[in-house]
Rosetta silent file (secondary structure, phi, psi, omega in degrees, C-alpha in Angstrom):
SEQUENCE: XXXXXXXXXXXXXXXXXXXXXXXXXXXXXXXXXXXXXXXXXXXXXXXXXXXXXXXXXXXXXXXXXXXXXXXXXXXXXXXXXXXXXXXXXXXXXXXXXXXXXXXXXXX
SCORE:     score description
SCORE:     0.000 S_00000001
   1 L     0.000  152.327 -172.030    0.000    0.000    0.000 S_00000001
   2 L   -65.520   79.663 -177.258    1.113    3.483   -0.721 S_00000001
   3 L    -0.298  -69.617  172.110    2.638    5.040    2.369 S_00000001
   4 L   -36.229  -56.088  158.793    0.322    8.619    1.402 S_00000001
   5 H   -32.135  -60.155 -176.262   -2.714    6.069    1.421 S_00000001
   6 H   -96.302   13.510  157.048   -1.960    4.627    4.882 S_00000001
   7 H  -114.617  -37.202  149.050   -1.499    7.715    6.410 S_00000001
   8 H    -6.840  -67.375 -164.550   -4.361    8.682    5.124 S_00000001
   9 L   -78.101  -38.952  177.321   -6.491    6.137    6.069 S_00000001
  10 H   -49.750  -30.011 -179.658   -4.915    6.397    9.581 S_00000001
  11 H  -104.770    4.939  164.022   -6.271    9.903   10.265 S_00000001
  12 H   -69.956  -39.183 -162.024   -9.595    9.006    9.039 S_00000001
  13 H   -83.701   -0.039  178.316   -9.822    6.319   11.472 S_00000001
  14 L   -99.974  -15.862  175.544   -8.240    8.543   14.515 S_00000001
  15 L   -86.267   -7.866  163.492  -10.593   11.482   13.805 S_00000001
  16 L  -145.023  144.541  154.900  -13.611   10.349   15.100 S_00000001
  17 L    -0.642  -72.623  173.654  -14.464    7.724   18.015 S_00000001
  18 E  -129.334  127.165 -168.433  -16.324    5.753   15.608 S_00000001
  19 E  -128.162  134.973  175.547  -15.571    5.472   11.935 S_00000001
  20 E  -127.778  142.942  172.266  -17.373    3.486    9.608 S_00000001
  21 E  -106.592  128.878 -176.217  -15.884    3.248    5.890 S_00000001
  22 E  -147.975  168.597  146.913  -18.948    2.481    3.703 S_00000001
  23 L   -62.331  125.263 -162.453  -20.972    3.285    0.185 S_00000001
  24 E    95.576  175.792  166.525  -22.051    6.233    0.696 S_00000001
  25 E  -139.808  118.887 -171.949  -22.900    8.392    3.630 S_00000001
  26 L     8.853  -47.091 -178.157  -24.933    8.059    6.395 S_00000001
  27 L   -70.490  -35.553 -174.135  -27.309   10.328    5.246 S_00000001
  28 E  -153.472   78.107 -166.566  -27.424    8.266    2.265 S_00000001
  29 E   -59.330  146.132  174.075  -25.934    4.254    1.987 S_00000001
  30 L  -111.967   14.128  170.486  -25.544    3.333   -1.373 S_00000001
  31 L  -141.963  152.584  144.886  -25.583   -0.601   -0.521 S_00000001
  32 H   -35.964  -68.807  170.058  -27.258   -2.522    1.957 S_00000001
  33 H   -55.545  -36.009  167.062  -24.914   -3.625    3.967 S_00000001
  34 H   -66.548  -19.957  177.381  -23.707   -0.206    4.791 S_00000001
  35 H   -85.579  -29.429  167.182  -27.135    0.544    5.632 S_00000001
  36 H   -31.214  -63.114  175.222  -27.244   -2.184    7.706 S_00000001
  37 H   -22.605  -82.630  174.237  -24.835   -0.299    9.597 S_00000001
  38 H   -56.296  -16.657 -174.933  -25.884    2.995   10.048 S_00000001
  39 H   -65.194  -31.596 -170.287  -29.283    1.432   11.144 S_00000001
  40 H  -110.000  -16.048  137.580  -27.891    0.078   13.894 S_00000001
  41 H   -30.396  -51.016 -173.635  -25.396    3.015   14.903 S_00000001
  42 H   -43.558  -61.684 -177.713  -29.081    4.822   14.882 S_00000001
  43 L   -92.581   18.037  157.491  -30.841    2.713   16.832 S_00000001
  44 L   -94.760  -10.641  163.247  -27.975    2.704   19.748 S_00000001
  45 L    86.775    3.518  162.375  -28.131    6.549   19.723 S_00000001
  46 L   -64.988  111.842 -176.026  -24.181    6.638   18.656 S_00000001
  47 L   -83.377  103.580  177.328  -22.503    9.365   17.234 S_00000001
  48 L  -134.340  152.027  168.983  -20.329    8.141   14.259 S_00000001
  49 E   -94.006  174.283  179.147  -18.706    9.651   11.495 S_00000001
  50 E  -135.744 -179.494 -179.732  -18.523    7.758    7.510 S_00000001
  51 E  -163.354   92.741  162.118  -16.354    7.824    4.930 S_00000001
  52 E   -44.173   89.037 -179.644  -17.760    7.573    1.481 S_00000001
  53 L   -71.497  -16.936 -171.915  -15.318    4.785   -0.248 S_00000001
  54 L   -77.173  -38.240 -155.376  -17.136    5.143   -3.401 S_00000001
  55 L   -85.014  -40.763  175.690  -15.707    8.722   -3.282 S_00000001
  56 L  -134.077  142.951  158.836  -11.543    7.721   -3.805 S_00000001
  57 H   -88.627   -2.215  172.277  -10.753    4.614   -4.711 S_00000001
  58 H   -69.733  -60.352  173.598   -7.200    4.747   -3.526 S_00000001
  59 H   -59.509  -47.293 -169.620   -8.802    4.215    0.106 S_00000001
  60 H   -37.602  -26.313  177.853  -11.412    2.168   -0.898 S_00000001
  61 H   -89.111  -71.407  162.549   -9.140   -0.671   -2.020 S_00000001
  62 H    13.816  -82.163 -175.150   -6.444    0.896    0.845 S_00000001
  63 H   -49.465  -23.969 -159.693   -8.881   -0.316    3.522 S_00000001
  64 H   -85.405  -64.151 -171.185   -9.194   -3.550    2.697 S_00000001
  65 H   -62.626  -20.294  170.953   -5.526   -4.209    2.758 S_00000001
  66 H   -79.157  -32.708 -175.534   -5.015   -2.146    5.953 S_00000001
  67 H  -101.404  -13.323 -174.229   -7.587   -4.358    7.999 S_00000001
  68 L    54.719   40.549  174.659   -6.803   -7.209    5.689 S_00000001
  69 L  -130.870  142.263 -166.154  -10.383   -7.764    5.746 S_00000001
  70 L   -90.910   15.966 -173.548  -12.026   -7.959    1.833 S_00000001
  71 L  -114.288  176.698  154.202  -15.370   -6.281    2.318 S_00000001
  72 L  -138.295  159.236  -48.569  -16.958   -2.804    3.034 S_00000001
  73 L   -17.071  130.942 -173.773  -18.408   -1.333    5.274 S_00000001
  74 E  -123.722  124.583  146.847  -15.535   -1.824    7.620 S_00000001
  75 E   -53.880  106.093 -162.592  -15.956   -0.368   11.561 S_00000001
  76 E  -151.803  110.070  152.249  -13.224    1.181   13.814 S_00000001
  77 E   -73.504  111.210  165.912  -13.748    1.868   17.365 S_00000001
  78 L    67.354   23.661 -171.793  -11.475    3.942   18.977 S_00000001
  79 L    68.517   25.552  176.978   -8.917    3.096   16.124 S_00000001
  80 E  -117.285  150.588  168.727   -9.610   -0.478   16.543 S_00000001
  81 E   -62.710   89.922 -177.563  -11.289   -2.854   13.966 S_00000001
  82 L   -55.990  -87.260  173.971  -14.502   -4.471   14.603 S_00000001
  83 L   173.930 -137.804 -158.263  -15.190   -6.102   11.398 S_00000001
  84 L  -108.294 -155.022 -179.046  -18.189   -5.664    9.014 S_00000001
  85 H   -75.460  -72.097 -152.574  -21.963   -5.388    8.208 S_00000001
  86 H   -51.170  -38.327 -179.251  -22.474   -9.311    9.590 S_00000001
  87 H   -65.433  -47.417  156.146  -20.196   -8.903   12.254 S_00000001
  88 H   -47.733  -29.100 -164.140  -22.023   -5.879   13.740 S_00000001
  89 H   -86.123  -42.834  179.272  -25.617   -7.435   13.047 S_00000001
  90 H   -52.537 -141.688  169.855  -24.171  -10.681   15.399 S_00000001
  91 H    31.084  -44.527  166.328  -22.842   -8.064   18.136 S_00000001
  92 H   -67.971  -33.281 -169.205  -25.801   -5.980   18.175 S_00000001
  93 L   -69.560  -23.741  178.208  -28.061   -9.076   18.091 S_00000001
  94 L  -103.863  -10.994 -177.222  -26.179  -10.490   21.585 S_00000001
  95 L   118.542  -34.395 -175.645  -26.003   -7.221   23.298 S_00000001
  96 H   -41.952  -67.345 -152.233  -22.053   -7.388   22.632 S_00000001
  97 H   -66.934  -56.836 -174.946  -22.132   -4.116   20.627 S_00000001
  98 H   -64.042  -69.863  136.409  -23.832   -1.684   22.761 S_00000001
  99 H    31.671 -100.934 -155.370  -21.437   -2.936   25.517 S_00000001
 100 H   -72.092  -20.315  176.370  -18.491   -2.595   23.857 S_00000001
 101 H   -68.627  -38.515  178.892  -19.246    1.067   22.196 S_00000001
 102 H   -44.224  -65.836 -148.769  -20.192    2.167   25.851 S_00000001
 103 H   -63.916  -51.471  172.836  -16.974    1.011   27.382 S_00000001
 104 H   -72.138  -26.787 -175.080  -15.149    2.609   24.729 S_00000001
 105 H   -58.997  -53.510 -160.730  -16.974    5.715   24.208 S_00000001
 106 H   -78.858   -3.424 -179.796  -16.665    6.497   28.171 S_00000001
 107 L   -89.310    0.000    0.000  -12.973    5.592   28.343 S_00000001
């Protein structure tokens, strides 16, 4: 990956709490699975920023190879990596997620 790229990507995911890289923008997912997301950011009452990957494609592939995970929407708490759309719908679905966003949010 390009050095310029991964520093990049790095101060996306350090500028807010919670960063979700997605299609789209919050306001407006351009896939499912990203909506999947924000639906469930929503309906925990969490204050997250996006990042439209559809908008540069240098991150959009970037990300993948920085989390080494091959999908989007990709999730980063507190500069750490959750995982995806399925992995969030599991985590919200046990309870896990609102949990672990507290604990980080208040720390």
């Amino acid at each position: 990956m390009d050095p310029n790229t991964k520093t990049r990507i790095e101060e996306l995911i350090n500028s807010s709490p919670i960063m979700v890289f997605m299609k789209g923008t919050k306001l407006m997912p351009q896939c499912g699975f990203s909506n999947n997301v924000v639906q469930i950011l929503n309906a925990l009452g969490i204050s997250f920023e996006t990042f439209d990957v559809l908008s540069d494609m240098d991150i959009r592939e970037g990300i993948k190879d920085y989390s080494n995970w091959p999908t989007i929407p990709q999730i980063y708490v507190k500069g750490e990596f959750i995982g995806g759309s399925d992995i969030l719908i599991e985590m919200y679905n046990s309870g896990e997620l609102r949990e672990k966003l507290e604990i980080a949010l208040a720390s």
